[in-house]
C-alpha positions as CSV (number, residue, x, y, z in Angstrom):
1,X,-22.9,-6.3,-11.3
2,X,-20.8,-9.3,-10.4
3,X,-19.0,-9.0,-6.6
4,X,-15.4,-8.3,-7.6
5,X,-16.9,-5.2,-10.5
6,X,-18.5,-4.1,-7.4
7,X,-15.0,-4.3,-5.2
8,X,-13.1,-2.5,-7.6
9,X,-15.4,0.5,-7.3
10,X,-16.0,0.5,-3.9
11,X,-11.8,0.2,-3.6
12,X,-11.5,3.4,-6.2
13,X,-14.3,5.4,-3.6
14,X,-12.2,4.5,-0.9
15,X,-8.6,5.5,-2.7
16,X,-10.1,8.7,-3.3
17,X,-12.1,9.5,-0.4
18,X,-10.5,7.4,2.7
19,X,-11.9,5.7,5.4
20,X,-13.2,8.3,6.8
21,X,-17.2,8.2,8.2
22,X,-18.6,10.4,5.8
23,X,-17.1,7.4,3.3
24,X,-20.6,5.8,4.5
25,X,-22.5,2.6,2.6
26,X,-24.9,4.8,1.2
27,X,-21.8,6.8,-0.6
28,X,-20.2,3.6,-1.8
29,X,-23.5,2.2,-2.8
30,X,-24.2,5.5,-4.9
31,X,-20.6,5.4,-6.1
32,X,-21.1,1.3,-7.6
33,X,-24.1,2.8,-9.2
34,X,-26.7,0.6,-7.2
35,X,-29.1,0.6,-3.9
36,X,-27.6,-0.3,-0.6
37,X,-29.6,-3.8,-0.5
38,X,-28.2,-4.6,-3.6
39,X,-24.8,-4.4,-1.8
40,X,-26.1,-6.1,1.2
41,X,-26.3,-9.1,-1.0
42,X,-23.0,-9.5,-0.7
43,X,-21.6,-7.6,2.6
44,X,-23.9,-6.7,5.7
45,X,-22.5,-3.1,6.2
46,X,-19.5,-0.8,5.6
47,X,-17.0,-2.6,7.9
48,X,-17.8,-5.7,5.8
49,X,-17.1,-4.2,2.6
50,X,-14.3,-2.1,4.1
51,X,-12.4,-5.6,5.1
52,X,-13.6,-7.2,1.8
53,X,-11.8,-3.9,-0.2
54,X,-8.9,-4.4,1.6
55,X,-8.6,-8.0,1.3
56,X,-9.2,-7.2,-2.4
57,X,-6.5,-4.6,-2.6
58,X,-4.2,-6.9,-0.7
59,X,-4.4,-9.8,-3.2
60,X,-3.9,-7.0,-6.0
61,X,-0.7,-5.9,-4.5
62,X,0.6,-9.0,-3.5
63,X,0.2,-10.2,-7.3
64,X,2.2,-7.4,-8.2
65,X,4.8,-7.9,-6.4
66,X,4.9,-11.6,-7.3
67,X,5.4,-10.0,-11.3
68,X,8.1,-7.5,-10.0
69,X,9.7,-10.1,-8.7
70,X,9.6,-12.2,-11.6
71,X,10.5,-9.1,-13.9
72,X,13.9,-10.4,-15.4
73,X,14.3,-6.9,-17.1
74,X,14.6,-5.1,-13.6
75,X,17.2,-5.2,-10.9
76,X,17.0,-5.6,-7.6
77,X,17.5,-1.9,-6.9
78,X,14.7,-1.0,-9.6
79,X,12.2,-3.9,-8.2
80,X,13.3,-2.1,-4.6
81,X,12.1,1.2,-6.1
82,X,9.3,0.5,-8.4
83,X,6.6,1.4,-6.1
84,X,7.4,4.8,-5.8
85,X,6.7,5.4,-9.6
86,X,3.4,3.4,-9.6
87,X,2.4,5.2,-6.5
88,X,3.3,8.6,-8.1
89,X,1.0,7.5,-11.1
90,X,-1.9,6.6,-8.6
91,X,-1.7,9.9,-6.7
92,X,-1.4,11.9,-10.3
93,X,-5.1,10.3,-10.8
94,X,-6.4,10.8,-7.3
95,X,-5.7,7.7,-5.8
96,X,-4.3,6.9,-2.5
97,X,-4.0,3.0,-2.6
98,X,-1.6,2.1,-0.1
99,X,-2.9,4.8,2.3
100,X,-5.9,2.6,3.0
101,X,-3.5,0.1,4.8
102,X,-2.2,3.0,6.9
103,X,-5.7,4.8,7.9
104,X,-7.3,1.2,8.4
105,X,-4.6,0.9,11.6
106,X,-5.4,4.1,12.4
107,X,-9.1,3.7,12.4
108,X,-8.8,-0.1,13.7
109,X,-6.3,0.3,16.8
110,X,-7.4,-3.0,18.3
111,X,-4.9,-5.6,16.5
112,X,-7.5,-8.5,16.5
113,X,-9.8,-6.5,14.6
114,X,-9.9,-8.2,11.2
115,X,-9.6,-5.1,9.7
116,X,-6.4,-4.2,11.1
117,X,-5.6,-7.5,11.0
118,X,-5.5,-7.3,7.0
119,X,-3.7,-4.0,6.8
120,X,-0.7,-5.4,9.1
121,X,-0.6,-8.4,7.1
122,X,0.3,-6.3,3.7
123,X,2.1,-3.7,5.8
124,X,4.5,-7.0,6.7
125,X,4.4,-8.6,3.3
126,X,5.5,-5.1,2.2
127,X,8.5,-5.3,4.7
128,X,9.3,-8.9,3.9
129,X,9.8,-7.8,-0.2
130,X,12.1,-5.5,0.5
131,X,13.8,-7.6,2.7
132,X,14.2,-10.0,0.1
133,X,15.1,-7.7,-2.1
134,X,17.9,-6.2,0.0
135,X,19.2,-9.8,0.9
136,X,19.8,-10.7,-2.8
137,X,21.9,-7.2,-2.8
138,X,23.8,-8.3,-0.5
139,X,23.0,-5.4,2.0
140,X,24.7,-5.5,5.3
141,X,21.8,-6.2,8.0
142,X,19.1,-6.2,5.4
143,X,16.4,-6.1,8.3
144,X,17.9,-2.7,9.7
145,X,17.5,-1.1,6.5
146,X,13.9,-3.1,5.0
147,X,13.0,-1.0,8.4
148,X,14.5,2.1,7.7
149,X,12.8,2.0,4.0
150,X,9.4,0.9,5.1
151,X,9.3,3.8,7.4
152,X,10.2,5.7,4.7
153,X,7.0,4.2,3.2
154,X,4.7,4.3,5.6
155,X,5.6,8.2,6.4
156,X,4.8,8.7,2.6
157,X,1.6,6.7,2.7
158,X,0.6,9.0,5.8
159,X,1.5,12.3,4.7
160,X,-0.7,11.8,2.0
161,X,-3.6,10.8,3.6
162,X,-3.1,14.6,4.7
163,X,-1.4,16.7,1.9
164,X,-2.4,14.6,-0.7
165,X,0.3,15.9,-2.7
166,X,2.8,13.8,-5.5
167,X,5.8,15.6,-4.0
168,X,5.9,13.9,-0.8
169,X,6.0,10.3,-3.1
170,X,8.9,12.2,-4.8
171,X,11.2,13.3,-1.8
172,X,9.9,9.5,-0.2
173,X,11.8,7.6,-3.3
174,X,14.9,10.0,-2.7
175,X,14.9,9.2,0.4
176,X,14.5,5.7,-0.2
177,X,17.1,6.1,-2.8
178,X,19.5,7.6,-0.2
179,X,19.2,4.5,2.3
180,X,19.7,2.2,-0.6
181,X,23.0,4.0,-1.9
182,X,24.3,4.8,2.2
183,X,23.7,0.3,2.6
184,X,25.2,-0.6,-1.0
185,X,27.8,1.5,-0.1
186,X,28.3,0.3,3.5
187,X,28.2,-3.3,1.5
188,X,31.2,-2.7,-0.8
189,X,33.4,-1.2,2.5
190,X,33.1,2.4,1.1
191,X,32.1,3.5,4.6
192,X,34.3,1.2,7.2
């Protein structure tokens, strides 16, 4: 099995299972369908995988992103909101993708670990697209409210690490909808 076959499973054991200890490098080696030396090939232990899956996950997101952005068929409020359904469709089917970055700070507290150091880095790239985002709207103090609708995010992304339940995606994107309407609004002088 060829190294990035074997990322995308170990990522998908991960999503499903979290970071937590009993996520071990046995499980993930049983859950690619191979020995643990076979992964040792390629990473020494879990941590090494961990960082690798992450790194992974990153790119995959980032490259998303990059297409949303390039998506002439969406607006800037749809491109703003888009996560929330492909999140929704991930959690439908189990998975948890974005919780990883959360639980990896959680788990990594020391911010020059290079684990946390990943997950900051795409909890910051998340931050600057919807900065960027909100600037082409227009948005008065774009940075206030990319804050207020990453914490929005990040509160999702946590709550399901626990619940593990769609609704709390679904009252995230109202939310997120709310701040969005409240700082177009505020834009246009319907609130001065």
């Amino acid at each position: 099995m060829q190294r990035e076959q074997v990322l995308e499973h170990a990522l998908n054991i991960l999503e499903q299972n979290g970071l937590a200890a009993s996520t071990s490098f046995a499980m993930m080696a049983d859950g690619v369908n191979c020995q643990e030396e076979d992964l040792q090939r390629y990473w020494p232990d879990r941590e090494a995988l961990l960082y690798d899956a992450l790194r992974y996950h990153s790119q995959q997101i980032d490259l998303w992103r990059r297409k949303l952005m390039l998506d002439e068929s969406l607006n800037a409020e749809q491109k703003l909101l888009a996560r929330y359904q492909v999140l929704e469709e991930a959690v439908k089917n189990n998975r948890y993708p974005g919780c990883l970055f959360i639980a990896a700070c959680s788990f990594y507290p020391q911010p020059d670990h290079p684990i946390h150091q990943v997950a900051d880095l795409q909890k910051r790239a998340s931050w600057q697209y919807t900065h960027d985002l909100l600037s082409q709207l227009g948005t008065d103090n774009p940075t206030l409210v990319a804050h207020q609708m990453e914490l929005i995010l990040e509160g999702c992304l946590s709550r399901l690490l626990v619940k593990r339940n769609v609704q709390e995606v679904v009252t995230a994107r109202t939310l997120a909808e709310d701040v969005l309407s409240f700082a177009l609004c505020r834009k246009n002088g319907a609130l001065t």
